[in-house]
Backbone bond lengths (Angstrom), bond angles and torsions (degrees), N, CA, C in turn:
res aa  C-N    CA-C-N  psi(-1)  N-CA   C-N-CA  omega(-1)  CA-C   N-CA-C  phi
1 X - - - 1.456 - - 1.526 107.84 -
2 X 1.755 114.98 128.69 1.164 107.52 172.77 1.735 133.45 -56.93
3 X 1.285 129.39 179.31 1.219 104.89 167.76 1.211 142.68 -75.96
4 X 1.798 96.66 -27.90 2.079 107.33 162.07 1.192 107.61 -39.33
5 X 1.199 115.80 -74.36 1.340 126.84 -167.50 1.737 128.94 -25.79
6 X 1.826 81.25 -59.54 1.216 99.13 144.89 1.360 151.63 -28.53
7 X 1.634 113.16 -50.64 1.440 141.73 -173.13 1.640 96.59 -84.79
8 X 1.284 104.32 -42.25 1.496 92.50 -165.58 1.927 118.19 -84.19
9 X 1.366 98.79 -13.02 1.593 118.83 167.63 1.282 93.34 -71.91
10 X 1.106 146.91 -64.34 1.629 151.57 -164.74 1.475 96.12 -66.43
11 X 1.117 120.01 -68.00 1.741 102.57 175.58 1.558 127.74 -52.52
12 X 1.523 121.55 -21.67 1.077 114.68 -164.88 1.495 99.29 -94.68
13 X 1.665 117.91 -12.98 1.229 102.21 -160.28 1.411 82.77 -85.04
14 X 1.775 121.00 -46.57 1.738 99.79 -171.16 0.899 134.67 -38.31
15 X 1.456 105.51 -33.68 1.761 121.52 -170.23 1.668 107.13 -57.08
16 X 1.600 105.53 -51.83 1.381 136.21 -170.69 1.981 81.35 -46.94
17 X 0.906 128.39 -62.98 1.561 121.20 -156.40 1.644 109.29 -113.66
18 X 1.533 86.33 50.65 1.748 91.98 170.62 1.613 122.09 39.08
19 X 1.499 107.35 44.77 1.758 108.41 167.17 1.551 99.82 -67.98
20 X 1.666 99.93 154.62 1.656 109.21 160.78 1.770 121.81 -107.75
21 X 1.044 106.53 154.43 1.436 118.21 -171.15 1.423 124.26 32.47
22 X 1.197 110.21 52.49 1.744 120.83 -173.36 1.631 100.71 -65.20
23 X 1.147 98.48 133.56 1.444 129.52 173.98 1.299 129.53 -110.51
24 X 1.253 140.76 141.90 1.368 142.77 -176.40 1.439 111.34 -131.02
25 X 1.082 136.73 123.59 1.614 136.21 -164.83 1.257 111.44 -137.06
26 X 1.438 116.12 108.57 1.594 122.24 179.27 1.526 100.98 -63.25
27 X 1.374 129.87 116.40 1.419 109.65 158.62 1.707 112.60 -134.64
28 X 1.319 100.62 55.31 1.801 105.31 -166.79 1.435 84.10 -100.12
29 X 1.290 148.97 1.01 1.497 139.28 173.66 1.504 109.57 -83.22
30 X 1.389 108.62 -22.83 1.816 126.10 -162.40 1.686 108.85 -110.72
31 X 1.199 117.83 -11.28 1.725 101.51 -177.30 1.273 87.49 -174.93
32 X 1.259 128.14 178.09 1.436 142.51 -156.45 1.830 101.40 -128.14
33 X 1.328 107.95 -19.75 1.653 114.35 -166.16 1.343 110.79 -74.95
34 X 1.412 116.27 -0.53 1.297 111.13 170.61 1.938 109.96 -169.55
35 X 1.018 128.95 -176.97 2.045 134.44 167.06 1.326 95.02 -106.35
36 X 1.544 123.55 -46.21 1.780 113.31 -164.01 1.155 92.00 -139.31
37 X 1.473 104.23 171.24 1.461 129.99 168.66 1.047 95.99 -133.15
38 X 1.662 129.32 135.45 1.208 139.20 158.48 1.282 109.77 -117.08
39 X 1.644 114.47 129.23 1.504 120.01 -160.23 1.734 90.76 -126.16
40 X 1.200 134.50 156.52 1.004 149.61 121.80 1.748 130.00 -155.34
41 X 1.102 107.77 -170.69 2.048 101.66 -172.91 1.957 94.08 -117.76
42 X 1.311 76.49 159.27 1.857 99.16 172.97 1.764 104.80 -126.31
43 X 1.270 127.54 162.69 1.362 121.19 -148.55 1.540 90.13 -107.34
44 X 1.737 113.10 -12.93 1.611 93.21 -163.78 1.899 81.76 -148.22
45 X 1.178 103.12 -168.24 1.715 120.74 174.21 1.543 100.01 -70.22
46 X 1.340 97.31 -61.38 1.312 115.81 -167.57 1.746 109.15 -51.49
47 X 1.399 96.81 -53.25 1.757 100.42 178.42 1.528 117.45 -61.48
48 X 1.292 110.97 -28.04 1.609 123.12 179.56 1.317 99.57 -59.49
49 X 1.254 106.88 -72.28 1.720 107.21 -170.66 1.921 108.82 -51.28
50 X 1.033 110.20 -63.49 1.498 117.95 174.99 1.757 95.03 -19.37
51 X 1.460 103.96 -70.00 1.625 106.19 -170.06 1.426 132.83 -73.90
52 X 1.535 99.71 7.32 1.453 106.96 174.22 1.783 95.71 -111.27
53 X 1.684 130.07 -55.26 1.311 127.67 123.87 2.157 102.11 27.23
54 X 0.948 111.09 -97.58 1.274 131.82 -161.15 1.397 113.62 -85.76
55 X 1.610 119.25 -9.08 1.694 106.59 159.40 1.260 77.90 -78.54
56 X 1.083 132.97 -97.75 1.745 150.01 -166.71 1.786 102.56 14.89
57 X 1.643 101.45 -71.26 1.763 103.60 -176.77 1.624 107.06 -54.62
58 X 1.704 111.06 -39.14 1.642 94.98 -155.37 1.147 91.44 -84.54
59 X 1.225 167.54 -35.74 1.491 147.69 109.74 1.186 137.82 38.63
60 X 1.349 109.47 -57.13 1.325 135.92 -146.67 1.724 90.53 -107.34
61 X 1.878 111.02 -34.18 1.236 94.48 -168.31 1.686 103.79 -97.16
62 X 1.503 99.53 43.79 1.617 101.26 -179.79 1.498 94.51 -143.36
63 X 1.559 124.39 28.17 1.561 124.74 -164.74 1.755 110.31 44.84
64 X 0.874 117.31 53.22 1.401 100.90 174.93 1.915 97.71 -131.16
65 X 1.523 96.83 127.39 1.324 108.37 -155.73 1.211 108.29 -110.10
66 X 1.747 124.98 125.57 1.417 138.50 -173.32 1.886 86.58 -67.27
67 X 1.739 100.82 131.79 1.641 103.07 177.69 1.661 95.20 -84.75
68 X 1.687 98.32 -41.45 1.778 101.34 -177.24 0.784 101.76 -142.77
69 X 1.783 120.84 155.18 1.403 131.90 145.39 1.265 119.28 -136.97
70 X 1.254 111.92 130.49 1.540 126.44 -177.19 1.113 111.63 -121.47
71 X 1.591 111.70 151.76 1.594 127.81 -168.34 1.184 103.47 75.46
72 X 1.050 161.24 -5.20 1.652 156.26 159.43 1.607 105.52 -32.94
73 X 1.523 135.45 -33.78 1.229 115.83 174.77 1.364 119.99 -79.79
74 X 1.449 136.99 -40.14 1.257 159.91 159.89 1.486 101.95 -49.00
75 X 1.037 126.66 -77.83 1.957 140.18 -179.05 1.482 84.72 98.51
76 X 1.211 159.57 41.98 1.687 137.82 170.10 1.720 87.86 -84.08
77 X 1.027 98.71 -54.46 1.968 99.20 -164.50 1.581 95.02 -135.61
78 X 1.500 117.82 117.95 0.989 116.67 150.95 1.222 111.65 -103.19
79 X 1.691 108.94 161.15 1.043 109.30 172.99 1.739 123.48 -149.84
80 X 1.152 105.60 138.18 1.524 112.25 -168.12 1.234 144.95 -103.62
81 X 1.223 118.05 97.38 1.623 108.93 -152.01 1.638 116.50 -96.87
82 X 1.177 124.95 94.00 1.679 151.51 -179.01 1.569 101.84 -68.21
83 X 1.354 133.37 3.35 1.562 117.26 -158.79 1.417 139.53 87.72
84 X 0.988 118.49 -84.59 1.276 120.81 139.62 1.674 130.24 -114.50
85 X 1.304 115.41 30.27 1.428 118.70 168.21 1.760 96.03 -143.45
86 X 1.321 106.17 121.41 1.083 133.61 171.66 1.330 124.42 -100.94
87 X 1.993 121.26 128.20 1.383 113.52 -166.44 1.185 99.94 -138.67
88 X 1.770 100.83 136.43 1.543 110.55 -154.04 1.769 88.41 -122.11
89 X 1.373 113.16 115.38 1.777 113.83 -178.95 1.615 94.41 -108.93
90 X 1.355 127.48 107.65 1.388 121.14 158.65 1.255 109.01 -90.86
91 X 1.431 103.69 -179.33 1.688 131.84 139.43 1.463 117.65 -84.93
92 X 1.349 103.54 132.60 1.514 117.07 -168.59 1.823 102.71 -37.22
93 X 1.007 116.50 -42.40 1.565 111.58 -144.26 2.166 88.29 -93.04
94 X 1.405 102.03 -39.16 1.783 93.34 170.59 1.390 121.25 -61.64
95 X 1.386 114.34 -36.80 1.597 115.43 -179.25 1.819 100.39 -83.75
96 X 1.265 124.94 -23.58 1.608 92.05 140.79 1.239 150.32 -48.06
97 X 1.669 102.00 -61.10 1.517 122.94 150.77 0.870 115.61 -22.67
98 X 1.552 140.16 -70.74 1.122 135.26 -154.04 1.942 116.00 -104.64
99 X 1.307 102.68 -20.66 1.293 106.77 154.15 1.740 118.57 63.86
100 X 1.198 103.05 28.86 1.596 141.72 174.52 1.595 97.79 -18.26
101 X 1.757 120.35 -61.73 1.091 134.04 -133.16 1.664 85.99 -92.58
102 X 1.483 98.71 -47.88 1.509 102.03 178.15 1.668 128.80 -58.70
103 X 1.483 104.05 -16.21 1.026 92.86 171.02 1.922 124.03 -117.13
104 X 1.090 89.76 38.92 1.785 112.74 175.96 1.696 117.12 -145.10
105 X 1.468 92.76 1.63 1.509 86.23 159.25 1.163 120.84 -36.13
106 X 0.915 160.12 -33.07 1.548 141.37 -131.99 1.894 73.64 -114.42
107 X 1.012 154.17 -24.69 1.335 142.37 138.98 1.607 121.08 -5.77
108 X 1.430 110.59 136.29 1.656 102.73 163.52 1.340 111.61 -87.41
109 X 1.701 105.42 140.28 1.478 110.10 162.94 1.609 136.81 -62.77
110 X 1.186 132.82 134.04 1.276 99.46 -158.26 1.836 79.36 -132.16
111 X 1.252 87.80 112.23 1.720 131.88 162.17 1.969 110.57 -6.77
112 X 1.155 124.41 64.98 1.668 100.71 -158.14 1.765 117.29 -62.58
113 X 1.573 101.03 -6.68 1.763 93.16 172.57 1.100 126.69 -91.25
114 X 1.779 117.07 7.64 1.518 135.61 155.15 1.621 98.47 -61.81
115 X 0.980 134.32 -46.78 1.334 145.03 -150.96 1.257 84.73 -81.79
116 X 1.318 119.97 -84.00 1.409 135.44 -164.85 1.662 100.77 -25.05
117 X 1.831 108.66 -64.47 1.196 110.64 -170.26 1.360 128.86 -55.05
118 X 1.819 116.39 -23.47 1.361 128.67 -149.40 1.493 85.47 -91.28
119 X 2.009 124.98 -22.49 1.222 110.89 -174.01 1.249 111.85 -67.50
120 X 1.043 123.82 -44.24 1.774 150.25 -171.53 1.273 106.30 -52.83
């Protein structure tokens, strides 16, 4: 499976379970460790996991196989490693903390109602 494809299964499932401020970050010009970053927050532990939970299945029901995930016992930051699309589910107040977005700015933004539209 390509990586759009990819991106746009990962966006639709967050959407599907009420993620906040989902983000998509081109950063294949800046490091080799990944093509995207997909960032967004979950409101509780419980909701985090649910929304990492549910990229994982809709994923899964297209063979596309989590290589890693870390933080799944804790839920503050999970994180999901697709290959070259990487998915980062915080809690509002850690993805401040840690400031993910801020430090890949120099990343392109990548538009999520391109996505939206290309599903449609």
């Amino acid at each position: 499976m390509d990586s759009e494809t990819i991106i746009k299964l990962v966006i639709e499932a967050l959407h599907e379970k009420k993620a906040q401020d989902v983000k998509a970050i081109d950063i294949s010009e800046l490091t080799t460790i990944a093509e995207y970053f997909i960032v967004c927050s979950g409101t509780s532990t419980t909701h985090i996991k649910t929304l990492a939970d549910h990229v994982e299945d809709k994923l899964g029901e297209r063979n596309a196989r989590c290589l890693r995930r870390e933080g799944y016992n804790s839920a503050r930051w999970i994180l999901m490693d697709y290959g070259d699309i990487v998915v980062h589910i915080f809690l509002e107040e850690d993805r401040e903390f840690y400031g993910l977005e801020r430090l890949w700015q120099d990343g392109r933004p990548v538009p999520l109602d391109e996505i939206q539209e290309a599903k449609a």
